[in-house]
C-alpha positions in Angstrom: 0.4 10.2 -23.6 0.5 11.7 -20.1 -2.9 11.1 -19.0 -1.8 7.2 -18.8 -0.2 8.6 -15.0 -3.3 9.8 -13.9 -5.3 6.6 -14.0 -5.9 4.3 -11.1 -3.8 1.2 -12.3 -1.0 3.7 -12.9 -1.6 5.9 -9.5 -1.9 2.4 -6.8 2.2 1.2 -8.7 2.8 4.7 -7.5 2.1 3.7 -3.7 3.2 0.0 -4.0 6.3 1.3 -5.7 7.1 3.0 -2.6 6.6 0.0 -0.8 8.8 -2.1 -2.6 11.8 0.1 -2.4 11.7 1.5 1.0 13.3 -1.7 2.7 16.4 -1.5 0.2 18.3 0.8 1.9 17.7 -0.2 5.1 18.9 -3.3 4.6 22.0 -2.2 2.8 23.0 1.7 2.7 21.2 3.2 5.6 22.0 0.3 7.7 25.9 0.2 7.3 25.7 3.7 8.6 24.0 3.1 11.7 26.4 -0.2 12.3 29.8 1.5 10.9 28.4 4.4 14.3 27.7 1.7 16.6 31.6 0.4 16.2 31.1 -2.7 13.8 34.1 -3.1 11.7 34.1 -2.7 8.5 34.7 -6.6 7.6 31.7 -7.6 9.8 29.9 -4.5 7.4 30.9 -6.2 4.1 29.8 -10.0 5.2 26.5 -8.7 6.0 26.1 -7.4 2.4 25.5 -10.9 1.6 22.1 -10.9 2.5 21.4 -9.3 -0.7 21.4 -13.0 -2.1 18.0 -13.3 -1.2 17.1 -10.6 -4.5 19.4 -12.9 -7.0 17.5 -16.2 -6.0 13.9 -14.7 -5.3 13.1 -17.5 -8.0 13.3 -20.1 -6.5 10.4 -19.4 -4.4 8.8 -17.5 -6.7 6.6 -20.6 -7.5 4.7 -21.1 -4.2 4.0 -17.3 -4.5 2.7 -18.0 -8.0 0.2 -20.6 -7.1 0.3 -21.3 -3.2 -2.9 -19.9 -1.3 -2.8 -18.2 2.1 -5.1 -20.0 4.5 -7.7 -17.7 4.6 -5.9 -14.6 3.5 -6.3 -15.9 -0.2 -9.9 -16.7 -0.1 -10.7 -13.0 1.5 -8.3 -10.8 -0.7 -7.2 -13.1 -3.5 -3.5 -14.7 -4.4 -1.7 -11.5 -5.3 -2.8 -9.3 -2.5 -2.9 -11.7 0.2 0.9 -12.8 -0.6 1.5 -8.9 -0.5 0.0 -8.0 2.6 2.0 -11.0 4.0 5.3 -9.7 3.0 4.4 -6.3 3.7 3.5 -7.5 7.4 6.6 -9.1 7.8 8.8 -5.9 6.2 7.2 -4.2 8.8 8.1 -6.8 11.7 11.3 -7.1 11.0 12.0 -3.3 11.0 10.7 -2.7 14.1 12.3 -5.9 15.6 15.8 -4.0 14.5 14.9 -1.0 16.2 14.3 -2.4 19.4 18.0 -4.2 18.9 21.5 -1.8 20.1 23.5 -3.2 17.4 26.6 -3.0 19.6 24.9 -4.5 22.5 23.4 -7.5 20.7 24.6 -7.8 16.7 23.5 -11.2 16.0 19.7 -10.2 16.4 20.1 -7.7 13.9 22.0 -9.9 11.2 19.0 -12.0 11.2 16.8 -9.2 10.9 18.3 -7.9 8.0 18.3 -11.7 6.7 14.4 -12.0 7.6 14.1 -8.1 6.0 16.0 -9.2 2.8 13.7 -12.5 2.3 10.4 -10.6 3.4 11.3 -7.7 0.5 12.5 -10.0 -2.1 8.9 -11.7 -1.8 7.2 -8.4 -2.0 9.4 -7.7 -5.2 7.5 -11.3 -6.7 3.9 -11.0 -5.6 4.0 -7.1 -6.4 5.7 -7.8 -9.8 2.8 -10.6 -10.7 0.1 -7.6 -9.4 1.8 -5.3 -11.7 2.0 -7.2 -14.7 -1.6 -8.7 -14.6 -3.2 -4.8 -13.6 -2.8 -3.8 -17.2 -2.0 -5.2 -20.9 0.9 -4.9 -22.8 0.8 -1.4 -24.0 0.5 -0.2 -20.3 3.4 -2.0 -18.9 5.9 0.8 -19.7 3.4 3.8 -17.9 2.9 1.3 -15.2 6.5 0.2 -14.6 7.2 3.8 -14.6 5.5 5.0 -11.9 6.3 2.1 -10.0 9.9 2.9 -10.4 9.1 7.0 -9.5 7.4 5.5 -5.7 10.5 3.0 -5.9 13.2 5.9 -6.0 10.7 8.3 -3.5 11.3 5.8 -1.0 14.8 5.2 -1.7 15.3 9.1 -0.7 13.3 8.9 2.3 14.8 5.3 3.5 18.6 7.0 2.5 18.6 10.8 3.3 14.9 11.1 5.5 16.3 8.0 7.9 19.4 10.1 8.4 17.6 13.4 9.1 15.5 11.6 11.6 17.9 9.8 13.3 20.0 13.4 13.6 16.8 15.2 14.5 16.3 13.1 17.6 20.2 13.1 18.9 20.3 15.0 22.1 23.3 16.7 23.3 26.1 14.1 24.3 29.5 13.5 24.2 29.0 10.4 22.6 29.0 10.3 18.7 26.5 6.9 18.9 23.2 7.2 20.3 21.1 3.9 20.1 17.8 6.0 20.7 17.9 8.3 18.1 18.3 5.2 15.3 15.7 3.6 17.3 13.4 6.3 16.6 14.5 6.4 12.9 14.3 2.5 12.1 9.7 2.6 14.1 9.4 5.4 11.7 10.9 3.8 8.6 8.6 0.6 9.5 5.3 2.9 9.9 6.1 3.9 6.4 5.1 0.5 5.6 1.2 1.6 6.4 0.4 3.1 3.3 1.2 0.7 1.0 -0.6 -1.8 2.9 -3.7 0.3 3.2 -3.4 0.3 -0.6 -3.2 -3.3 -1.3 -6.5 -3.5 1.3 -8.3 -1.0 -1.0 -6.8 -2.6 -4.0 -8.9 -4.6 -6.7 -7.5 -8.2 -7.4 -6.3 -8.4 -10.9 -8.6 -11.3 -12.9 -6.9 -14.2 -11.8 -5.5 -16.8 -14.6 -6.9 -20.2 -14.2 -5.2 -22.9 -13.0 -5.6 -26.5 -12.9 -6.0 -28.3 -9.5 -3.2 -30.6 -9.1 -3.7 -34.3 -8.2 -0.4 -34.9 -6.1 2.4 -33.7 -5.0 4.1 -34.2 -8.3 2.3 -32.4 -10.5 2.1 -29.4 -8.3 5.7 -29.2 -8.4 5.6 -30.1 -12.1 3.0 -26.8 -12.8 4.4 -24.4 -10.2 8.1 -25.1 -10.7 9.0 -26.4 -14.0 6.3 -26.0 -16.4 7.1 -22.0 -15.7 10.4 -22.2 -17.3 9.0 -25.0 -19.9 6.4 -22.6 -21.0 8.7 -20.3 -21.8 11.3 -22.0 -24.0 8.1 -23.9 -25.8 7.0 -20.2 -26.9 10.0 -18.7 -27.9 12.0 -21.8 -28.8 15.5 -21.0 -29.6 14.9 -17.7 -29.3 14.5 -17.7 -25.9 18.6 -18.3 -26.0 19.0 -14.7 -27.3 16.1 -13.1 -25.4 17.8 -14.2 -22.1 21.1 -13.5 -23.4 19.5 -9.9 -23.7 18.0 -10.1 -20.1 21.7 -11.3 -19.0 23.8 -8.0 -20.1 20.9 -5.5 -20.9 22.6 -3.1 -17.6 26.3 -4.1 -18.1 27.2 -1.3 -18.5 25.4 0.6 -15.6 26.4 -2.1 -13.2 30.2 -2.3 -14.4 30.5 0.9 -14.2 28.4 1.9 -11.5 30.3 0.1 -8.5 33.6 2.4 -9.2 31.3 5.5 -9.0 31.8 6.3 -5.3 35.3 5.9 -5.4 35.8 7.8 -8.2 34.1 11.1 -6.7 36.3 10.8 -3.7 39.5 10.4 -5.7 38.3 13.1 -7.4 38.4 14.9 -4.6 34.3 15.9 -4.1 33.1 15.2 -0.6 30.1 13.9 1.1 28.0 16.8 0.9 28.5 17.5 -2.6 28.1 13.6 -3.5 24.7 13.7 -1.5 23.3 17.0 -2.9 23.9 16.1 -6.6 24.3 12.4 -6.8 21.6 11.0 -3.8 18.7 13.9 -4.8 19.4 15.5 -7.7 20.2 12.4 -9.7 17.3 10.8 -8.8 14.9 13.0 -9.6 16.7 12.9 -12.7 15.7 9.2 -13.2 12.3 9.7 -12.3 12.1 12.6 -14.9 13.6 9.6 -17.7 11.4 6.8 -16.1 8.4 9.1 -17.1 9.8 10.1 -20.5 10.6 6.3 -21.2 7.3 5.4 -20.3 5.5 7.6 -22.3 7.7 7.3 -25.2 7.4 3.1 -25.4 3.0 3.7 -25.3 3.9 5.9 -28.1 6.6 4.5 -30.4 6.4 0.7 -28.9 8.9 -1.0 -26.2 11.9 -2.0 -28.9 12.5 1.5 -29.8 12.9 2.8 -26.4 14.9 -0.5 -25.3 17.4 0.1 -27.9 17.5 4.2 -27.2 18.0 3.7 -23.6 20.8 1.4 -24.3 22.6 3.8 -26.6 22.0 6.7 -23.8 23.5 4.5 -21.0 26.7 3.6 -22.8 26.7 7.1 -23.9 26.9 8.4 -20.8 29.4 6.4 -19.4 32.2 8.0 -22.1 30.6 11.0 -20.7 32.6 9.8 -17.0 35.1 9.5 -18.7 35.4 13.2 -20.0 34.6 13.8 -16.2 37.3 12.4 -15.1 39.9 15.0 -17.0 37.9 17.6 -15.3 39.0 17.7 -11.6 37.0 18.9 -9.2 34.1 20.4 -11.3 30.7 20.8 -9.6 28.9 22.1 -13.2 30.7 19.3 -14.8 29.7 16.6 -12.0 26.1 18.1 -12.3 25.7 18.0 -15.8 26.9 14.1 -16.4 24.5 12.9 -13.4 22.0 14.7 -15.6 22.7 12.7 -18.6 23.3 9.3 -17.0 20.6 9.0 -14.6 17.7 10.3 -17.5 19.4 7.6 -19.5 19.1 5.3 -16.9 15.7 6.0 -16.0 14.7 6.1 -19.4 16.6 2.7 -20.0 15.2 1.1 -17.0 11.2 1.7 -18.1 11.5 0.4 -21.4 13.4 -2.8 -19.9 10.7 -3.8 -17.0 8.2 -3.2 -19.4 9.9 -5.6 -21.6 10.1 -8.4 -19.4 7.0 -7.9 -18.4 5.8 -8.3 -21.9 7.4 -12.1 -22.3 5.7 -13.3 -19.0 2.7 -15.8 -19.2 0.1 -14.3 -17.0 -0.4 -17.7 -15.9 3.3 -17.9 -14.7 3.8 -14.0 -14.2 5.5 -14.4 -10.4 7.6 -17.0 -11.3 8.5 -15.9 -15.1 9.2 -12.5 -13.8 11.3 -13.5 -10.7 13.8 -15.4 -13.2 14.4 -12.9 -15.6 14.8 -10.0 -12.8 17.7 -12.3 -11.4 19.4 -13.1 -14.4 19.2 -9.4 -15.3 21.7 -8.6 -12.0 23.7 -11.9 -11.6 26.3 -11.6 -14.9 26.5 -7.8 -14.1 27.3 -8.3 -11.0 29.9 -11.2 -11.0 31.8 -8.8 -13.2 32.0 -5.8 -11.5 33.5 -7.5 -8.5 36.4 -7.3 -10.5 35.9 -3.5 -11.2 38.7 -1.8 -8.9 41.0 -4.5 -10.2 40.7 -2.7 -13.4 40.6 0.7 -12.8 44.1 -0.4 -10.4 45.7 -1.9 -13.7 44.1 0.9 -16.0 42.9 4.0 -14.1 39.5 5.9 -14.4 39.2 7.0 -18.3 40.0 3.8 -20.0 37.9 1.7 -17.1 34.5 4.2 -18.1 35.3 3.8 -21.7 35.6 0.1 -21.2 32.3 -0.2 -19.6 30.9 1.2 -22.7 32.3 -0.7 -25.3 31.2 -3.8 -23.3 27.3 -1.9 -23.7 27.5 -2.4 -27.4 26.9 -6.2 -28.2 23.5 -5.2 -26.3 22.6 -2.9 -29.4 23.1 -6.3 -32.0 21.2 -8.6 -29.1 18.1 -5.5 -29.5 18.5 -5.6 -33.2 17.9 -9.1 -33.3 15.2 -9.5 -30.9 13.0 -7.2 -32.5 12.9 -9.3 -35.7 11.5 -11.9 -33.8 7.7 -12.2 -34.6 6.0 -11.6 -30.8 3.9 -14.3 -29.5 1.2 -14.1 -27.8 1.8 -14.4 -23.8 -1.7 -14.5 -22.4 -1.5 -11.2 -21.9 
């Protein structure tokens, strides 16, 4: 079961993983930080969140990266890498453009950095996602999703805690709290970091690519790279592709619900930053990547369903476990052991589900396919936990946590009836 890790499709997600998740933060997290020290209110903070919009809608471009060739770049490296190196590039160029920009000497410049940062990463999420999907068959989605996911969260902690420790590594003595240089510094480094997953996608063998009829005009291009996608789809699965999305839609509900109410619940609980950081930011996700491994190798071993419908019963589980948390107090064992449980659920929840959407893509369509149900996996969750401190305001923590449970269970009768659907084949 474990030697599926050590082989080179598995070892390259590894890298490209790390990739794909090292711009998150420092478009979101890592970046509120360094504007929050440079004097931006808070306001200005929360409006910039919006550039996250970018990952909900990444389908609608999806397309061109499905079948639009690179001048040149295509021909030399082929339609997967060349649309990664691309985005890569322009991760890497936009980083560094932000570093050489004082936030509170110039902000504008950095808001459409971010912007540019947040279109250039959701791109790399589509061509690396079609590269993924067409490296391996079915059965090899769940090992290869996993290790993408373990380079994923490697960068997270290096884009989150390493940008920190380098920016505070290079402050010198001052009086002032705010030292443009020293996030300068962080931010070049942060875009080197870029280097090795573009070396890899250089040294990287294109996946067999799926053929694809030359289109006559304009028309029919848009007819085979924008609807025939979605067409496909529904043809296959018919009306059940009504409860197979409606399965994408709330498979994380409950994670998402509950997860935005998560911060402000361990600082009502009176745990600070350190403690938060230690056990929550490192701890918890080596904790995933310990469940993104087990779920891996469980689904090449007892088949994607089974784990699906496990890691769904783990992830509601664990949220009744917050709230037995929350009649705790300040409890470091207590804190310790529920980030235990919820983030192996999670990780464990999150391997069987990529690998599940990757197995209803149509190689021929795998960019595009993938790109929709990734954002229809986050859209529904999301619009509803906007409304989560509402709740907790009205309710208070336990009820809210049991809440986001319950709402986890009409998932387990969606699982149910998905896996009496007879599979069909997906060019796989």
């Amino acid at each position: 079961m474990l030697k599926v890790y050590a082989e080179p499709a598995s070892l390259r997600m590894l890298a490209l993983g790390f990739s794909a998740g090292l711009p998150f933060l420092l478009v979101f997290g890592t970046l509120s930080f360094w504007l929050r020290e440079a004097g931006v209110d808070r306001s200005t903070i929360g409006h910039m969140s919006w550039v996250g919009i970018a990952f909900g809608f990444k389908w609608a471009w999806a397309p061109l990266v499905d079948r639009l060739p690179i001048p040149l770049l295509t021909a030399a490296l082929g339609r997967r890498r060349s649309w990664l190196l691309v985005a890569q590039a322009a991760i890497m160029a936009a980083l560094c453009t932000m570093a050489l920009t004082d936030p509170r000497n110039a902000l504008t410049p950095v808001v459409w950095c971010a912007i540019a940062l947040a279109f250039a990463s959701a791109t790399q999420d589509i061509a690396l996602d079609a590269f993924r999907i067409e490296s391996g068959d079915s059965q090899h989605q769940a090992a290869l999703s996993a290790t993408y996911m373990a380079g994923y969260r490697l960068a997270m902690i290096w884009a989150g805690a390493g940008a920190l420790w380098i920016a505070a590594a290079n402050e010198t003595p001052s009086a002032d709290l705010y030292q443009y240089a020293a996030w300068r510094t962080a931010y070049l480094v942060m875009a080197m970091s870029m280097l090795p997953g573009m070396l890899v996608v250089l040294l990287s063998k294109e996946p067999a690519p799926a053929p694809l009829r030359p289109a006559r005009n304009a028309g029919e291009w848009l007819q085979s790279a924008l609807i025939e996608p979605f067409a496909e789809f529904v043809r296959r699965h018919r009306w059940h592709a009504v409860l197979i999305l409606s399965l994408i839609a709330t498979y994380r509900i409950s994670d998402v619900v509950m997860g935005i109410m998560a911060n402000p619940f361990y600082v009502d609980m009176g745990y600070t930053k350190g403690e938060v950081a230690a056990i929550t930011k490192v701890y918890g996700v080596i904790m995933t990547l310990v469940g993104a491994f087990v779920g891996g190798a469980l689904a090449l071993r007892m088949g994607v369903l089974k784990v699906l419908m496990l890691g769904a019963v783990l992830s509601a589980g664990s949220n009744l476990l917050f709230a037995w948390l929350g009649t705790r107090g300040h409890d470091l064992h207590a804190l310790m052991a529920v980030i235990s449980a919820d983030n192996f659920s999670s990780g464990i929840a999150t391997a069987a589900f990529v690998a599940y959407l990757s197995s209803l893509t149509n190689i021929q369509y795998s960019a595009t396919q993938y790109a929709l149900f990734s954002s229809m996996m986050v859209l529904l969750p999301k619009f509803l936990a906007g409304f989560s401190g509402d709740v907790v305001n009205a309710v208070g923590y336990t009820p809210f946590f049991v809440g986001t449970a319950c709402i986890g269970l009409p998932v387990l009768v969606l699982i149910v009836l998905a896996s009496r659907i007879k599979s069909t084949p997906s060019a796989h």
